[in-house]
FIBASE-869430 format. One record per residue (C-alpha): x negated, y, z; residue in three letters. Coordinates in steps of 0.2 Angstrom, whole numbers, plus 5000, padded with zeros to 4 digits. Example, Ala and Ser with C-alpha at 12.3 -4.5 7.8 and 13.67 -1.06 7.14 Angstrom:
BEGIN
493849785039ala493249955036ser
END
This chain:
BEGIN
506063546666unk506463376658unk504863366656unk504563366672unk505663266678unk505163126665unk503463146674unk504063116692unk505262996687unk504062876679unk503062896697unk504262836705unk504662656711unk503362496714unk501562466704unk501962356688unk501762146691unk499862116689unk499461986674unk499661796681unk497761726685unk497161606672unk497461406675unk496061326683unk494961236673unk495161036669unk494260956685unk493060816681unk493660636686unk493360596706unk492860396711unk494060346723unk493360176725unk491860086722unk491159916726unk489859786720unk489959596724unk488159596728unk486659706732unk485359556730unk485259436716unk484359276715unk483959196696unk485159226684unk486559286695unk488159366691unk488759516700unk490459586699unk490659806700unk492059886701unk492560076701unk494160166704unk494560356698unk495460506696unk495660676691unk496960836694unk498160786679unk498160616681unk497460606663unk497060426656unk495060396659unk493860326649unk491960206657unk490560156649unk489460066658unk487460046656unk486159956665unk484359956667unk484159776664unk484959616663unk486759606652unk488259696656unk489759596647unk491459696641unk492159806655unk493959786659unk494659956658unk496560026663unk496860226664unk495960256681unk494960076682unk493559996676unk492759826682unk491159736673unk490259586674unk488259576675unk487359456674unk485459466679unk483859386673unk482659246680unk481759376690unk480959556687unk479159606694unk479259656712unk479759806719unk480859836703unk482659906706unk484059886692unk485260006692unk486859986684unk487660166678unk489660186675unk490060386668unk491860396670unk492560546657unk494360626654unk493860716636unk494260906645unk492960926660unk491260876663unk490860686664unk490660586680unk489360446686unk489260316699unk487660206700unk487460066708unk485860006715unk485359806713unk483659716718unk483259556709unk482159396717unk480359456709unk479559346697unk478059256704unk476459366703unk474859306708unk473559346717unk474759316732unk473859376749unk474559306769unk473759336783unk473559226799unk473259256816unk471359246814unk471259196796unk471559236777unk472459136763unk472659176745unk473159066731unk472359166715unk472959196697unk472259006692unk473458936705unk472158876717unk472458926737unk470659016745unk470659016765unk469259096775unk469159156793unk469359026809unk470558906809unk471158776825unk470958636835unk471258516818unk469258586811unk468558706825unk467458836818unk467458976804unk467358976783unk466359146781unk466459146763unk468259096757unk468258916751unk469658836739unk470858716747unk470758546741unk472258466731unk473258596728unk473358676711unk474958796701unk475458846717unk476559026716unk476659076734unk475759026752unk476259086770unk475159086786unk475459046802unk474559046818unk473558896813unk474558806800unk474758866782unk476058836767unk475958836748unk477458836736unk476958756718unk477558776704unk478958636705unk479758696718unk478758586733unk478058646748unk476358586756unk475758606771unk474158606780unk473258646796unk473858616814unk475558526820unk475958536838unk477658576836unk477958496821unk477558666809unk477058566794unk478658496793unk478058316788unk478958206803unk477658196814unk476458316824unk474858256816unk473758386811unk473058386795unk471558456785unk472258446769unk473858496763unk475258366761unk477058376756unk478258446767unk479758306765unk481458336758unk481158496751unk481458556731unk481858696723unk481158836736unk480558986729unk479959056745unk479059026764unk478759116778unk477859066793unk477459126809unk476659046827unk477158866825unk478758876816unk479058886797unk480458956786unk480858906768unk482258986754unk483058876742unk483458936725unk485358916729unk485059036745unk485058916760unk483858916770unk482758796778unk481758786795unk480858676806unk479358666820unk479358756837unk481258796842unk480758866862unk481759006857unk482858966845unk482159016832unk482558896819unk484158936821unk485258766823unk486158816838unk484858716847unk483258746855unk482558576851unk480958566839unk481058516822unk479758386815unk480758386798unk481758536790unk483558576793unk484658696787unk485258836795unk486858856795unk487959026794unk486959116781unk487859136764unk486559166750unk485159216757unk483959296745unk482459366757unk481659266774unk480559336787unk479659256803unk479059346820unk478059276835unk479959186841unk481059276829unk481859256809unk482559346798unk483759326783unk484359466768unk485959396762unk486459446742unk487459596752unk486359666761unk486559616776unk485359546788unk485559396801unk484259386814unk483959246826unk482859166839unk482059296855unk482859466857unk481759516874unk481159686864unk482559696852unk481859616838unk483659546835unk484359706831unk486059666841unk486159796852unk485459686864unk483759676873unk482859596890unk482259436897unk483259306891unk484259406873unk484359256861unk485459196847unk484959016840unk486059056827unk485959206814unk486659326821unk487259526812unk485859676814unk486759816818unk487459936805unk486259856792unk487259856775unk486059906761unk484359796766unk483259716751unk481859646759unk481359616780unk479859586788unk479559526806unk477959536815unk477659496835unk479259576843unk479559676828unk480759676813unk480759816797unk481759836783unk481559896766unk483359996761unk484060016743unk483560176740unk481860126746unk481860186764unk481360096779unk482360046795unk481259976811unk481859896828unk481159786841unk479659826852unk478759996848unk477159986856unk475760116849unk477260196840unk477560046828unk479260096825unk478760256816unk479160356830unk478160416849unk479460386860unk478460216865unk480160136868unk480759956863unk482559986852unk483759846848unk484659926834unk483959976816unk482960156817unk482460236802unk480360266799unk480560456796unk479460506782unk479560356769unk480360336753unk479960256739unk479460086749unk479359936738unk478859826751unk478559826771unk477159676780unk477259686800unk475959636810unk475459646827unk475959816834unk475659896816unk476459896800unk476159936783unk477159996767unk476659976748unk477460126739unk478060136720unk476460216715unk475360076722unk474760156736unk474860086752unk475360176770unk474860136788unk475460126806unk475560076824unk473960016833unk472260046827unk471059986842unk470359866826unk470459986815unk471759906807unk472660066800unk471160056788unk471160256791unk469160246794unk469460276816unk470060186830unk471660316833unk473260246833unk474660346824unk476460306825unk476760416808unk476260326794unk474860386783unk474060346768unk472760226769unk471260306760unk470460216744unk471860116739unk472660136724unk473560006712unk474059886724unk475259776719unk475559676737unk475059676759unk474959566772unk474759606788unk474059506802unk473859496820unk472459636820unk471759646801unk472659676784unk472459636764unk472959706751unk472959626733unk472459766718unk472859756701unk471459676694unk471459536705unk470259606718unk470659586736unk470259706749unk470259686767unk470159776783unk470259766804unk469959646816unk468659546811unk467759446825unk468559276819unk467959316801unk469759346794unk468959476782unk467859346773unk465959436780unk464859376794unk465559466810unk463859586812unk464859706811unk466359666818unk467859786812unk468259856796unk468860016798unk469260046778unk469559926764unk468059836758unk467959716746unk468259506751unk466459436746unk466459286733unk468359316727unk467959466714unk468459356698unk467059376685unk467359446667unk465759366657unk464259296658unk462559306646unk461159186644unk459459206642unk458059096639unk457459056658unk458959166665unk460859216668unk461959356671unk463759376676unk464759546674unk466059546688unk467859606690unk467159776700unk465759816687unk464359746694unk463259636687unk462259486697unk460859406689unk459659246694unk458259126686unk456459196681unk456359376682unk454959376670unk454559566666unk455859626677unk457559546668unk458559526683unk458359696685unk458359676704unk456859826707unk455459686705unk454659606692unk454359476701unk455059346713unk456359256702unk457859196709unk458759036710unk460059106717unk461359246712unk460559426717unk461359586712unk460659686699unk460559866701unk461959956694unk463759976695unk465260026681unk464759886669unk466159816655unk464659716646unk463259616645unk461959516633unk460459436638unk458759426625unk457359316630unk456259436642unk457659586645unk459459616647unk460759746641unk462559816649unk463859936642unk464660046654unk466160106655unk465660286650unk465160216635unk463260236639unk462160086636unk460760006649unk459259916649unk458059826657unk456459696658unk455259636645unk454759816631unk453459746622unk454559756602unk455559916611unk456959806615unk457459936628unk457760076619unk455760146625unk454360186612unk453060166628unk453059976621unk452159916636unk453259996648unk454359866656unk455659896666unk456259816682unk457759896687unk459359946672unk458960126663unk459960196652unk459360196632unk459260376628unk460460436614unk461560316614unk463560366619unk465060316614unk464560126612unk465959966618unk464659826616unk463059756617unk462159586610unk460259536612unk459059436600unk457559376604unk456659526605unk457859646598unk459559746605unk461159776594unk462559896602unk464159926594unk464960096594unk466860146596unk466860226578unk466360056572unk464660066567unk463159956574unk461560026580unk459859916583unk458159916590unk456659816594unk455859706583unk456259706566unk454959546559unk456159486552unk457459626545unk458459596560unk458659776564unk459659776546unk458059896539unk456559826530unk455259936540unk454559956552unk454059806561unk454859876576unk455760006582unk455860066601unk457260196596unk459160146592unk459460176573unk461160156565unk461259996555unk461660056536unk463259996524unk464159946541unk465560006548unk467159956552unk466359826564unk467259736581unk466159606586unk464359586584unk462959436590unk461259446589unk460459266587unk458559226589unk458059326573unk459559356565unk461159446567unk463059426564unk464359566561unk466259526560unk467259666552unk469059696555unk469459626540unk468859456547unk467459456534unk465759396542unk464359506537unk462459446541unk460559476540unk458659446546unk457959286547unk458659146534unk457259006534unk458858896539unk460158936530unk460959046546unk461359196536unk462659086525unk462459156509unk461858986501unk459959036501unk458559006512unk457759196508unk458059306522unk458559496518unk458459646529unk460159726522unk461859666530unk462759546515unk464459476516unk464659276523unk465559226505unk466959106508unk467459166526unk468959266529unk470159256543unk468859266557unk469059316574unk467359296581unk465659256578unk463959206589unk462259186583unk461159046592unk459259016588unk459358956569unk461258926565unk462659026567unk464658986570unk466159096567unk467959056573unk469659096561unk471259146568unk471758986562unk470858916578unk469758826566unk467658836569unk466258836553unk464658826554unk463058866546unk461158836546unk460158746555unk460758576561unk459358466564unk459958416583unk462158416576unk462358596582unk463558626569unk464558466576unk464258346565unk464258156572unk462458156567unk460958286564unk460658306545unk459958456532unk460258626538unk461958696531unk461458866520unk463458876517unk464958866529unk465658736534unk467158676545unk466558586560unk467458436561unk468758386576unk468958556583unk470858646581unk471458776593unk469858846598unk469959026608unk468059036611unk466458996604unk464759026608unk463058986600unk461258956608unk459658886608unk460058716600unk461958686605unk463658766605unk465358776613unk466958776608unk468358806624unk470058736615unk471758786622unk472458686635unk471058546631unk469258526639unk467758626636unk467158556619unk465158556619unk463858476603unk461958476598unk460558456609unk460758376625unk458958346634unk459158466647unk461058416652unk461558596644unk462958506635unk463658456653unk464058286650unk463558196664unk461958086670unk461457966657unk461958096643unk460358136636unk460658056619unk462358106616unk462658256605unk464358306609unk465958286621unk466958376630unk466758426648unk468358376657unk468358496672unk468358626662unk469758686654unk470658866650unk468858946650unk468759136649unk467159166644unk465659076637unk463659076636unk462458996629unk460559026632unk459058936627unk459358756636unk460658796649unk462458856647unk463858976659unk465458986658unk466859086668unk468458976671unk470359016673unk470259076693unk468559186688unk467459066696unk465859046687unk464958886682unk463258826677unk462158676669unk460758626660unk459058666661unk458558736679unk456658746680unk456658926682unk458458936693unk459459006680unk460858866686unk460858976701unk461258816712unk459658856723unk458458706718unk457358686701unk458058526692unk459158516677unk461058506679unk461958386668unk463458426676unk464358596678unk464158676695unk464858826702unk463958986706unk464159086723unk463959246719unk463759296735unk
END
């Protein structure tokens, strides 16, 4: 019974407490406050960032603070705070965003971030590209300015083929208007050019001018924009400056009276980005705002006003636009590119310019749906593009010129990828046509072309995908032969003039020379070299080509009558990186370091003592190691990567360098050179240039080859050619060599009948000099009488003899002066 009473009675009464829950865990800091000083930074700013935080136990905090770039100085730090100092650098590349990272940690819970987002004024980047109305302008890597298209009243007409703008060199940036045209240079000036109706050029009157002169009271600007007939300037402290056409008000001084002289315009604290429409500007201040004045009829302003008669003529705020890095204005339109690499749009929305169908103008910012990622944003007439982080390049808007570069006429209003671009580093849209600059250098172009903005004949008048801008493809090298020229262009191909003796030009004829440049026929090149009768390239698959004169095997063909007129590939050779001709015979050098010949071998200059020639490539033996070769008239050279000179073949003069005049078949070491960085074999002697930037010489010297003040005995040793320091290139030819010195003129020595020194009338006797236009050249030939050489903005350049065209100029006499070579 007690027993079951115990039973019952524990039963009884209410269920036992259950156990307490366990204590949340520690919670990670929470930001309670943020800010940032500045969202834009000009050079060498500082920008002040502050963060404020907290967590559930009030527990003393601890920030560290990183950023991508520029210096962060010591935080100041409290228990919940921290504020830093940063200061920026000169400039970063375009499109680059820094961000600036604080991670905020309590030592219990998992840490916190903030990041803050900063866009730096970009260092200057050449090739920089700006469309006009009906023309094209860019100033290239050399600093020179290139216009083509049809310009106005000042010289009526059109430039088919861009031409370089006279008087203006170490120019950074250029802007187009309707007819007018600005360049920044390097100290800060601004020129200006074109016509000047409402005063655009900014020079006190309204005189047009056909060459550029300097827009008074300017310095320090870093940046232009221009637009109809009014022009927009940012100083390095970031005020800006306007003048011309003020209809509208849009040069914002409160006024609407022109400007023949720039004023500032006032109410814009450190601005760091400028924009002009049709009769609107725009300004990014360094907190990423944007002020907007001049017309508002389509809502360009972004105010929140629009209709006949909306203006401000003084900056006025966009609407609800806080976080802007760069703007664009085209017609009646405005864009913007956000931090986080969006894109907002307002103003007149014509074809769907605005990113969106709805057809309808709007006067406050609208984000483009669909895009991120945007490093930079170009407006033009009723279309737009973006150029995107990975270097491609989107499209849209109004296509009835085939300007969205899509390959049709339809318009679109979301943007798309415009096909065949890649690596674009900057876009400029016009009124109806668009360029784009790629990473090499190369432009490419597209649209409206009846007024020759893209640089062709107007045959055909749209451009409904990027094509190439004719004559602006910068050349990489050049070869010379004995009656004729190549040149190996940015794009891989290769043009080629002079005789086309056994087919050497490689054209599809073996006959027909010409005297001026005509493409040969293949594509993909990386090198060239040039023998007396045929021509070699090295493509970029590593196979090698060949073509004109067989009669040694110099192409590679044991059919030793069997010219060829057009480039074929020599069979069983991969893998190679270089090529170099002889007279009569080919060397090719392979990426293993090894060096493989053909063709005639008279003379051992196939580095074999038999047979007397070869028409298939055979390996050179005992060299390896090998990173430059030349081939000289019967002779070669080898430089190995331990900048020792190796040689063989022909030796009557000394040219092999060993001391001798006894000629030898195997490759011997040049004794007493070391330190050398490239070598070139001409007819008889040979040259070799040291790291030191020092040049020696060997062989013959009977016309003062070897740059001696007078001809004298062959030299059978090396020896230092006197007056040359600095030298970065050299090159060896028939009877005279080259020598381009850093930041000096073109030095040039030996024989000079045929002007192939490029002195000058009257210079027949002299043996050397320099050629003063020619300075910071990037590559060098030297054929048998005539000489090529690329300069600094990729132009090419000729003299010399000219009987057979190879100056390419398009008559038969001798050039004793350089001239430049259309390619197109």
């Amino acid at each position: 019974m007690l027993a079951v009473l115990t039973v019952l009675a524990t039963g009884c009464g209410s269920d036992p407490e259950p156990p307490p829950p366990p204590p949340p865990p520690p919670g990670s800091p929470e930001v309670v406050e943020s800010t940032q000083s500045a969202l834009n930074v000009l050079a060498s700013e500082t920008v002040s960032f502050h963060v404020a935080a907290t967590d559930d136990a009030q527990r003393t905090l601890g920030f560290a603070w990183e950023a991508s770039d520029g210096i962060l100085e010591a935080p100041q730090s409290t228990a919940t705070a921290s504020d830093v100092k940063w200061k920026g650098p000169a400039c970063l590349p375009a499109g680059t965003r820094v961000k600036v990272t604080v991670t905020i940690t309590n030592d219990v819970a998992p840490a916190t971030t903030r990041s803050f987002a900063l866009s730096v004024v970009a260092c200057p980047s050449l090739p920089v590209v700006a469309a006009g109305t009906v023309t094209s302008v860019v100033a290239r890597r050399d600093g020179t300015v290139w216009t083509w298209g049809t310009f106005g009243y000042l010289s009526p007409g059109s430039d088919v083929k861009p031409r370089q703008v006279a008087g203006l060199a170490d120019v950074l940036t250029v802007a187009a208007g309707n007819s007018h045209f600005l360049a920044v240079r390097q100290d800060g000036t601004v020129w200006a050019w074109g016509d000047n109706d409402q005063g655009q050029l900014g020079i006190g009157t309204t005189s047009a001018r056909a060459t550029p002169v300097r827009v008074q009271g300017l310095t320090d600007i870093i940046a232009v924009a221009a637009s109809s007939d009014f022009t927009l300037a940012l100083r390095t402290d970031g005020t800006v400056w306007a003048w011309g056409d003020n209809a509208e008000g849009q040069l914002g001084d409160g006024t609407t009276l022109d400007r023949h002289l720039p004023v500032q315009v006032p109410g814009l604290p450190r601005a760091t980005r400028i924009a002009a429409g049709s009769k609107h500007a725009l300004a990014v201040l360094a907190d990423g705002t944007v002020r907007a004045w001049g017309d508002g009829t389509y809502g360009e302003l972004g105010t929140g006003q629009e209709g006949p008669g909306t203006h401000s003529y003084a900056p006025a705020p966009v609407y609800r636009m806080t976080d802007a890095v760069s703007v664009s204005a085209g017609g009646s339109l405005s864009l913007a590119v956000h931090a986080d690499g969006t894109v907002s749009s307002w103003g007149s929305n014509v074809d769907g310019v605005l990113g969106n169908e709805d057809r309808r103008a709007t006067d406050i910012p609208v984000r483009v749906p669909g895009m991120a990622n945007v490093v930079a944003v170009s407006a033009g007439t009723f279309f737009a593009l973006a150029l995107l982080e990975d270097g491609t390049v989107r499209a849209w808007g109004s296509n009835d010129n085939g300007q969205l570069g899509d390959g049709t006429y339809t318009r679109h209003a979301a943007p798309a990828t415009v096909p065949g671009l890649a690596e674009v580093t900057g876009v400029a849209a016009g009124t109806y046509h668009a360029l784009a600059v790629l990473a090499d250098g190369s432009l490419r172009v597209w649209g409206d072309n009846r007024y020759t903005q893209l640089g062709t004949h107007p045959d055909a008048v749209n451009r409904l995908a990027p094509v190439q801008v004719p004559g602006l493809t910068e050349a990489r090298g050049v070869a010379a032969g004995d009656t004729h020229s190549l040149v190996l262009r940015a794009d891989g191909t290769v043009w080629a003039w002079g005789s086309n003796e056994n087919g050497k030009l490689g054209i599809g004829t073996a006959h027909g020379g010409s005297s001026t440049p005509v493409r040969a026929l293949l594509t993909g090149a990386t090198g060239i070299a040039a023998g007396l009768k045929h021509s070699l390239a090295v493509l970029a698959n590593g196979t090698v080509m060949a073509w004109g004169d067989n009669f040694y095997g110099q192409l590679g063909n044991e059919s030793f009558l069997d010219d060829w007129d057009t480039p074929r590939p020599v069979a069983g050779l991969t893998g190679f990186k270089a090529v170099s001709a002889g007279w009569y015979s080919s060397l090719a050098l392979r990426e293993d370091g090894t060096v493989w010949a053909w063709g005639d071998n008279a003379d051992g200059q196939l580095g074999e003592g038999a047979p007397s020639k070869r028409g298939t490539p055979a390996q050179v033996p005992g060299l390896t190691q090998v990173t430059a070769l030349s081939a000289g008239g019967q002779h070669a050279l080898a430089l190995h990567q331990d900048g020792t000179v190796w040689a063989w073949g022909r030796n009557d003069w000394g040219q092999l360098g060993d001391g001798t005049n006894t000629g030898h078949a195997t490759p011997a070491r040049v004794p007493g050179l070391t330190g050398v960085v490239a070598v070139a074999a001409g007819r008889e002697h040979s040259l070799a240039l040291r790291e030191d930037g020092t040049v020696w010489g060997w062989g013959y010297n009977g016309v003062s080859q070897l740059g001696e003040s007078t001809s004298g005995a062959p030299r059978r040793s090396p020896v230092q050619v006197v007056g040359l320091a600095g030298v970065q290139r050299i090159a060896a030819g028939g009877t005279h060599s080259l020598a381009a010195v850093q930041g000096a003129p073109l030095v040039t020595f030996g024989l000079n009948r045929s002007g192939q020194l490029g002195l000058g009338e009257g210079s027949e006797s002299q043996s050397r000099g320099q050629v003063p236009s020619l300075s910071g050249v990037l590559a060098l030939a030297a054929g048998a009488d005539h000489t090529l050489a690329v300069a600094g903005d990729g132009t090419v350049w000729a003299w010399g003899a000219n009987l057979a065209g190879q100056v390419g100029d398009g008559v038969a006499g001798n050039s004793p002066r350089p001239l430049t070579v259309e390619l197109e």
